[in-house]
C-alpha positions in Angstrom: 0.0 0.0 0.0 1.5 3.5 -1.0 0.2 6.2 1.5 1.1 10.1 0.9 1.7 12.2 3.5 2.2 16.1 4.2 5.6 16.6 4.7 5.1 18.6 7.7 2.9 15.8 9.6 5.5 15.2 12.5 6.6 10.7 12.6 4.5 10.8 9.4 7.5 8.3 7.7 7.7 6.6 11.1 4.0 5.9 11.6 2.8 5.1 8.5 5.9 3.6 7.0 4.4 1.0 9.6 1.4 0.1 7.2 3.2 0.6 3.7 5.1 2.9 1.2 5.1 6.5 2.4 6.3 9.5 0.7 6.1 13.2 1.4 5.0 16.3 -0.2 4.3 19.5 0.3 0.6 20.2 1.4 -0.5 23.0 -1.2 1.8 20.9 -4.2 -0.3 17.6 -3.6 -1.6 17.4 -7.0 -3.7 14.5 -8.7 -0.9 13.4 -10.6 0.9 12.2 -7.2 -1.9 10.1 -6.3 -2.1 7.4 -9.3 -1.0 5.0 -7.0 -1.9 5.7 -3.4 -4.5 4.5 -1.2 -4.4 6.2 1.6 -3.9 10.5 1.8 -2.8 12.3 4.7 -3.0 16.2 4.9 -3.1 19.1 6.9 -5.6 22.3 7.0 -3.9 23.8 3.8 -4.6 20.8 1.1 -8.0 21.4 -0.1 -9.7 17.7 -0.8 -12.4 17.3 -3.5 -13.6 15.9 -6.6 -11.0 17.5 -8.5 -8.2 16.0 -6.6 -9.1 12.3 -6.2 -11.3 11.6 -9.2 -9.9 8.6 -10.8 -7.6 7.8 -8.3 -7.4 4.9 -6.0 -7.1 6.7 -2.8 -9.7 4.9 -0.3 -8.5 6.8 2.9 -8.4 10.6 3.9 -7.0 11.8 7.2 -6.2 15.3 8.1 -4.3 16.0 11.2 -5.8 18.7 12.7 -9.3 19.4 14.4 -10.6 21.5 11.3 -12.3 20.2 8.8 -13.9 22.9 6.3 -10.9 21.8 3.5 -12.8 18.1 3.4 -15.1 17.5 1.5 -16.9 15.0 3.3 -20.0 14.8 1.0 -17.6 13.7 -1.8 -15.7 11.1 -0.2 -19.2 9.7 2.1 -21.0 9.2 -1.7 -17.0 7.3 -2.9 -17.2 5.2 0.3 -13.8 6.7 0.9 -12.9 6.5 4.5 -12.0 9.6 6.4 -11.1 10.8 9.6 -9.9 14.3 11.3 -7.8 14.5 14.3 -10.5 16.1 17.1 -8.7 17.8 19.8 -5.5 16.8 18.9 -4.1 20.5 19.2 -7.0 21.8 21.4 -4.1 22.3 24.4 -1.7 23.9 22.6 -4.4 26.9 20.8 -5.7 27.5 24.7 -2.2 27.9 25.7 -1.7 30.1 22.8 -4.5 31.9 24.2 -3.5 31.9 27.6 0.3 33.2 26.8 -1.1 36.2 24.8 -3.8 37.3 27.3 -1.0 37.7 29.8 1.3 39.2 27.3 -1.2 41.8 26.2 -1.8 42.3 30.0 1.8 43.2 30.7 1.4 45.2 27.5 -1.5 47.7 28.2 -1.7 47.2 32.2 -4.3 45.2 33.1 -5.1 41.9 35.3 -7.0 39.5 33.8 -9.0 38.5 36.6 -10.7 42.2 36.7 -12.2 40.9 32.7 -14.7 39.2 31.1 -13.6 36.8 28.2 -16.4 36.1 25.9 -15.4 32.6 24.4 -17.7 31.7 21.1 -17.4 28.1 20.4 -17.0 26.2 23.0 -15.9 22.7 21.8 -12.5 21.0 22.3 -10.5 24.2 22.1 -12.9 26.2 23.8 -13.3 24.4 26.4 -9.6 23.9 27.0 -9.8 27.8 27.1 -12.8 28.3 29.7 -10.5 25.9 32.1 -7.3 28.0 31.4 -9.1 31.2 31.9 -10.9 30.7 34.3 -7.2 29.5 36.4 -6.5 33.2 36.1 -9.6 34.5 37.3 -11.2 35.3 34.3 -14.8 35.2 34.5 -15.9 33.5 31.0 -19.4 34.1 28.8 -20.1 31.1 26.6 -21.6 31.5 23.2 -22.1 27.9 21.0 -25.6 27.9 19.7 -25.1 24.1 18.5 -24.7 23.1 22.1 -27.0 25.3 23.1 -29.7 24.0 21.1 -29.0 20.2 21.7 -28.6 21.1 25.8 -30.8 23.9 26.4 -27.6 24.8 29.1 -27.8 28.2 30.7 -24.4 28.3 30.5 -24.4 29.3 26.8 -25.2 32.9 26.7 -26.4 34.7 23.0 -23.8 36.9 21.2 -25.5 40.1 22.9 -23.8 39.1 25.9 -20.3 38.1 24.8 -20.3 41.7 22.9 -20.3 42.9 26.2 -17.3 41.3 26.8 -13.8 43.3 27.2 -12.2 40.3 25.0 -13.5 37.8 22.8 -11.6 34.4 21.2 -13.0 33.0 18.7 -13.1 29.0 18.6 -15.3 28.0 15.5 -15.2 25.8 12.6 -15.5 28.2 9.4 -19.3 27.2 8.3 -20.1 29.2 5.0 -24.0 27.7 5.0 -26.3 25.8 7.2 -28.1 26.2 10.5 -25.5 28.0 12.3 -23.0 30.3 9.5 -20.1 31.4 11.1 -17.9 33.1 8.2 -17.5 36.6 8.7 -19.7 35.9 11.8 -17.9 38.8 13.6 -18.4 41.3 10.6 -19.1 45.4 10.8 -22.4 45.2 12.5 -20.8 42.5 15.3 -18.1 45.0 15.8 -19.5 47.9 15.8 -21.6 46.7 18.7 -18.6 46.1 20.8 -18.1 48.1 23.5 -14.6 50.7 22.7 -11.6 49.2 23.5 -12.1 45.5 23.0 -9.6 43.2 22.6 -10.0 40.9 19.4 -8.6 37.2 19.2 -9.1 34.7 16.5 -7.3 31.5 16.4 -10.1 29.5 14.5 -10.2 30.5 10.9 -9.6 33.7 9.3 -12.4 34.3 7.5 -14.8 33.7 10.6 -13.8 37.3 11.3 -14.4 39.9 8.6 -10.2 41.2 8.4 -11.6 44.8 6.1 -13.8 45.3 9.0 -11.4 44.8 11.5 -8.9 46.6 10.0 -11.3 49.6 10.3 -12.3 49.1 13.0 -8.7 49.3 14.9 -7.8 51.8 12.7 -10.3 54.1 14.2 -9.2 52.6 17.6 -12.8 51.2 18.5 -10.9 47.9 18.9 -8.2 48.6 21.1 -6.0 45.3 20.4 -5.8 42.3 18.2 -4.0 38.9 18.6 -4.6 37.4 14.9 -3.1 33.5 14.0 -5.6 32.9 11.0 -5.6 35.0 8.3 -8.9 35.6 5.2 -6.8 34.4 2.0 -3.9 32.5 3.9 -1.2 32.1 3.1 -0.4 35.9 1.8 -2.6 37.5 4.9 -3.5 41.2 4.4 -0.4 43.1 5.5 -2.2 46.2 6.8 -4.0 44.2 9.0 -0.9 42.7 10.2 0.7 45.7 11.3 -2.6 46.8 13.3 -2.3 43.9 15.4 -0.8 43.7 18.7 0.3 39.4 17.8 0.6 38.2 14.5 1.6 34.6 13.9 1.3 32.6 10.9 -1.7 29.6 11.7 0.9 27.9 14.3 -1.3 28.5 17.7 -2.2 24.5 17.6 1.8 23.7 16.1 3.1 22.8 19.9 5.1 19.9 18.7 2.6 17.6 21.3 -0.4 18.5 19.3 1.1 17.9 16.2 2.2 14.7 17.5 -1.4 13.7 19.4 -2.9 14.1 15.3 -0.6 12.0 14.1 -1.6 9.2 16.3 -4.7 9.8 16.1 -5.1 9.6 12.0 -2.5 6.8 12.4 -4.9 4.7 14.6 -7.7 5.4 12.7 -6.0 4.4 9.4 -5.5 1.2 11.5 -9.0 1.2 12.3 -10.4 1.5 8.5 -8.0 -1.3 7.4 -8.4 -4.0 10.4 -5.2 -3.8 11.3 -3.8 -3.6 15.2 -2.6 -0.4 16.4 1.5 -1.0 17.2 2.9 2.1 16.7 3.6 4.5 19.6 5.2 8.2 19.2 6.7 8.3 22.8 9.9 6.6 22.4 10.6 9.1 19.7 9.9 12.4 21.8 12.6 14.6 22.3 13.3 15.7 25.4 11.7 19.2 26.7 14.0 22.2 26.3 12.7 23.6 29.7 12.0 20.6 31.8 12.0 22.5 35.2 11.7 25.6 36.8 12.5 27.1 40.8 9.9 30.0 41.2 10.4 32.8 42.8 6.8 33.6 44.2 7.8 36.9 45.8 8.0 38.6 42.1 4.8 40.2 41.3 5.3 39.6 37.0 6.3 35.7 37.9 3.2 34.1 36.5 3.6 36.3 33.0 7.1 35.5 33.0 7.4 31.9 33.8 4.5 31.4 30.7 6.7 33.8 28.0 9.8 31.4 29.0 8.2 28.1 28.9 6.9 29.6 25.4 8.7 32.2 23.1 5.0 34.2 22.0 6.5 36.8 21.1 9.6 35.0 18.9 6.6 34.2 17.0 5.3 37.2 16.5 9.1 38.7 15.5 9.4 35.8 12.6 5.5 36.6 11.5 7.0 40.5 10.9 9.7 39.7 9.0 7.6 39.0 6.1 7.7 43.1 5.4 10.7 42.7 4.7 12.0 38.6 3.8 8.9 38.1 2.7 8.5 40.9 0.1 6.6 40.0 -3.0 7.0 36.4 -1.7 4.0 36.5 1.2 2.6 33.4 0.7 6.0 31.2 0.1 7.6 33.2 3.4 4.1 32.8 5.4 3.9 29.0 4.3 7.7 28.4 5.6 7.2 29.9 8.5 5.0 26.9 9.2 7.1 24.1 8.0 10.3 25.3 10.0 8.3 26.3 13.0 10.5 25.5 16.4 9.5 22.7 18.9 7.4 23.7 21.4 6.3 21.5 23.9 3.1 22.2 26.0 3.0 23.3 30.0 2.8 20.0 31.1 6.7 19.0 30.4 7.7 21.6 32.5 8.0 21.4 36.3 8.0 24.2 38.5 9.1 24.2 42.1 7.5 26.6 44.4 9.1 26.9 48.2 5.7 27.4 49.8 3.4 24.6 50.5 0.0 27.4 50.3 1.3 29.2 47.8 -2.2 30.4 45.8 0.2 30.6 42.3 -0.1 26.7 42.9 -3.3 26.4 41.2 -3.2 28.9 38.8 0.1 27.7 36.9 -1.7 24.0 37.9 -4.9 25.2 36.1 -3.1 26.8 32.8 -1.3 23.3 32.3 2.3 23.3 34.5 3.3 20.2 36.5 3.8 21.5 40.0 5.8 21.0 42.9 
C-alpha cells in the first residue's frame, strides 16, 4: 500500500511507513498526478480535498491532522465510500495555551489583570473548552456563546452573542461554516463589531475568515478595537499586510503547532488508518519524543510579574510574533511562500505540562493557577 503524506505531519514516515510505502510532499503541491498509485492520503488544513483532486484515483483513505475540517469534502468522499477521519482535539491544548500566553502578554502590555475581565469565548468545543479551564485558572470570568450546544442542551451556561459583545475580550473558537443552521464566516463582521463596547480586545485562532479582516482593519484603525492577537488569516497564506501591522500578535496559523499537538494528530489519524483497514494499532510516538528544552523551573513567588514571565519562558510568544514580521521585509513579493515556511520550520514547542516548576511554599495560591493553565507542579 503506497500512503502520501504532508511533509510537515511530525513521525509521518515513522508511523505510516508502519502500514506501507510512504512519501512526502508539500501540502499546497499535492496534485492528482501524485496520487495514481496511493491508497491512503494524509493532509493538513492547507490541502483542499475534492472531486477535482481524487477523481480517478485509488485513494480509499483521507485523514487530516488537525481538528478542522472545512478543507474536506466530506459529502464527496461519504458518496466514494472513501474513509475519512480528522484528528479532534488533537491540538485543542496547545491553541488555549496560545490563548492563555497572549492574554497575559497583552496584559503586561496595556496594564491590566486578567482576573478584573470578562472573556467572551464563542465556540466552545474541544478548544474552547480547554480555554474556559485555562481562563478561568487566572480568574477570568468567561461568557459562553455555542448555539449548536446550546440547542441540543438547552444549558444556561451558553449565553447569545448580545452578551459576549459585552465582553472586554473575545476568542473565537469556530469551525468556518459558510451555509447551514449555524454560518459562522465573517460571523464577527461590521455590524458585530461595531456593537462592541470601545476598546475590545479581538482574538481569533479558529479561521480567518470567521472574522471579517476589512472590517477589523477599520475598526482598529479608528481605535474602537483597542487590540488584536490574529493566528488565521482571510486568503492565507499571503494574509493582508495592513492588518498585520494593526495587530498587537501576528503569527502565521501555528497557535495549535506545539510539537505535542502535532504529535497527538498524528496518532490519532495513524490509529484510525489502522482502524479503516483491520489492522492492530502497534505504533507508539513516545519513544521518539525529544526531550523538553525547559524541563524545570524554581519560582520565585515573591516577584509580582512571575506568572507572566514563567508562561513567555516556557513559550517564546513573542519569537513568533518577531518571525510573523519579517515578512515586510523577507517576505516581500513572496508572502505566501515566506508565510507558508514559517509553518514548516516552525521550532518545537512543547506544552505546560513538560515543564516542572518548584515553588518553596506549601499554600502558595500561584499553585493552582500555573496547575490550572497546564504546568506540572511541585
Amino acid at each position: 500500500m503506497n500512503i502520501l503524506v504532508d511533509e510537515n505531519i511530525p513521525y509521518g514516515v515513522e508511523a505510516f511507513g508502519t502500514l506501507g510505502a510512504v512519501r512526502r510532499a508539500p501540502g499546497r503541491a499535492i496534485t492528482k498526478d501524485m496520487l495514481e498509485d496511493v491508497t491512503a492520503l494524509i493532509v493538513r488544513s492547507i490541502t483542499r480535498v475534492d472531486e477535482s483532486l481524487l477523481t480517478g484515483t485509488p485513494v480509499r483513505f483521507v485523514g487530516t491532522c488537525t481538528i478542522g475540517e472545512d478543507h474536506i469534502d466530506k459529502a464527496y468522499l461519504a458518496a466514494q465510500r472513501i474513509g475519512f477521519s480528522s484528528a479532534p482535539g488533537c491540538n485543542a491544548n496547545s491553541v488555549a495555551e496560545y490563548i492563555v500566553t497572549a492574554i497575559l502578554a497583552l496584559a503586561q502590555k496595556h496594564h491590566f489583570n486578567p482576573a478584573d475581565l470578562k472573556l467572551g469565548i464563542v465556540g466552545v468545543g474541544n478548544v474552547g473548552t480547554k480555554v474556559w479551564q485555562k481562563a478561568t485558572a487566572l480568574g477570568m470570568q468567561c461568557v459562553l456563546n455555542d448555539p449548536p450546544l446550546q440547542a441540543a442542551s438547552q444549558d444556561p451556561v451558553y449565553r447569545p452573542l448580545t452578551e459576549i459583545q459585552e465582553c472586554p475580550i473575545i476568542t473565537f473558537h469556530v469551525p468556518l461554516n459558510k451555509g447551514g443552521a449555524y454560518p459562522t464566516r465573517h460571523l464577527a463582521d461590521e455590524r458585530f463589531l461595531a456593537a462592541l463596547r470601545p476598546g475590545t480586545i479581538i482574538f481569533n485562532t479558529s479561521r480567518g475568515a470567521v472574522v471579517d479582516n476589512q472590517a477589523l482593519k477599520g475598526a482598529l484603525r479608528n481605535r474602537h478595537i483597542a487590540a488584536a492577537v490574529l493566528d488565521v488569516w482571510e486568503h492565507e497564506p499571503t494574509p493582508d499586510l495592513e492588518l498585520l501591522r494593526l495587530t498587537d500578535i501576528a503569527t502565521p496559523h501555528i497557535a495549535g503547532y506545539s510539537f505535542d499537538g502535532k504529535v497527538n494528530g498524528t496518532r490519532q489519524i495513524y490509529d484510525a488508518l489502522c482502524t479503516f483497514l483491520g489492522l492492530p494499532i502497534s505504533w507508539d510516538p513516545r519513544p521518539f519524543l525529544p526531550a523538553p528544552p525547559l524541563p524545570e523551573l524554581h519560582i520565585d513567588t515573591e516577584d509580582p510579574e512571575i506568572l507572566v514571565k514563567t508562561v513567555l519562558k516556557a513559550y517564546d510568544l513573542a519569537g513568533d510574533d518577531e518571525r510573523m514580521r519579517k515578512i515586510f521585509v523577507e517576505g516581500q513579493g513572496q508572502e505566501g511562500l515566506f508565510f507558508d515556511g514559517l509553518r514548516k520550520e516552525y521550532p518545537v514547542r512543547r506544552e505546560f505540562f513538560n515543564t516542572t516548576l518548584h515553588l518553596k511554599e506549601e499554600e502558595n495560591p500561584l499553585k493552582a493557577v500555573f496547575s490550572g493553565i497546564g504546568f506540572t507542579v511541585l
